[in-house]
N, C-alpha and C positions, 0 to 999 in steps of 0.2 A: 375448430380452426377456421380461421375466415379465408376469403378466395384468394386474396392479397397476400397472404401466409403460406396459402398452398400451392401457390404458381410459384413463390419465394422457392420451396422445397424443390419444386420441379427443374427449375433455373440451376438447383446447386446439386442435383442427381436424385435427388429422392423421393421418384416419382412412387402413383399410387398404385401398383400393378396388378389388373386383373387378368388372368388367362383365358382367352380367348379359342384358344386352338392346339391341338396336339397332333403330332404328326411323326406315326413311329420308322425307324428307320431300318437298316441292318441291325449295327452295334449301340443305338443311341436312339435318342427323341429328340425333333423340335417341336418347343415350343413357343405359339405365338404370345406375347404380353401386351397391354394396351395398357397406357394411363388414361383413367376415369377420369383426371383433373385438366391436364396441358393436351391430350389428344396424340401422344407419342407411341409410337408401333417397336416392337425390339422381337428377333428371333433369337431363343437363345437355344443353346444344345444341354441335356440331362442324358444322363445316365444312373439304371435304377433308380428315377427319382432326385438327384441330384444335380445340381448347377456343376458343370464344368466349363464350359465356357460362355459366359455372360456374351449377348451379342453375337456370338460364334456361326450362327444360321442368316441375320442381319442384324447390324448394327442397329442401337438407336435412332431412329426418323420422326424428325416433327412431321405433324399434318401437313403444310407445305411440299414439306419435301416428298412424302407420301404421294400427294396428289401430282406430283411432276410423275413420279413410277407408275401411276398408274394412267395416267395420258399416254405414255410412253408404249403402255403394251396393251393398249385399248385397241 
C-alpha cells in the first residue's frame, strides 16, 4: 500500500497500531498504542487482554496535539 493510501486509512480511523506501553492497574491495564504511519498516540483500557474501552485512558491524539501536552507538563 502506498503512503497516500495509508494516511487515506488513518484520515478514516484505521490506523496502524503498535503497542508501545503497558501499564497494569488494580482491575484493568492501559495500554499505550501509536500509529507507525500518521504518528497518532491513543490509551486504551483491557481487561484480561481485552479491549474494553477503546481510548478509555486517552483519547486519540495527532502529534500535534501531542506535542501541545507535552509543552504543557514540560
Amino acid at each position: 500500500m502506498d503512503l497516500k493510501a495509508c494516511v487515506h486509512q488513518c484520515n478514516t480511523g484505521n490506523h496502524s497500531l503498535v503497542e508501545v506501553a503497558r501499564c497494569d492497574a488494580d482491575e484493568y491495564e492501559e495500554v499505550v498504542r501509536w500509529c507507525s504511519i500518521c504518528g497518532a498516540i491513543v490509551v486504551d483500557i483491557e481487561v484480561d487482554g481485552e479491549l474494553i474501552k477503546p481510548g478509555g485512558g486517552l483519547k486519540m491524539m495527532g502529534p500535534k496535539a501531542l506535542q501541545l501536552v507535552q509543552i504543557y507538563y514540560d
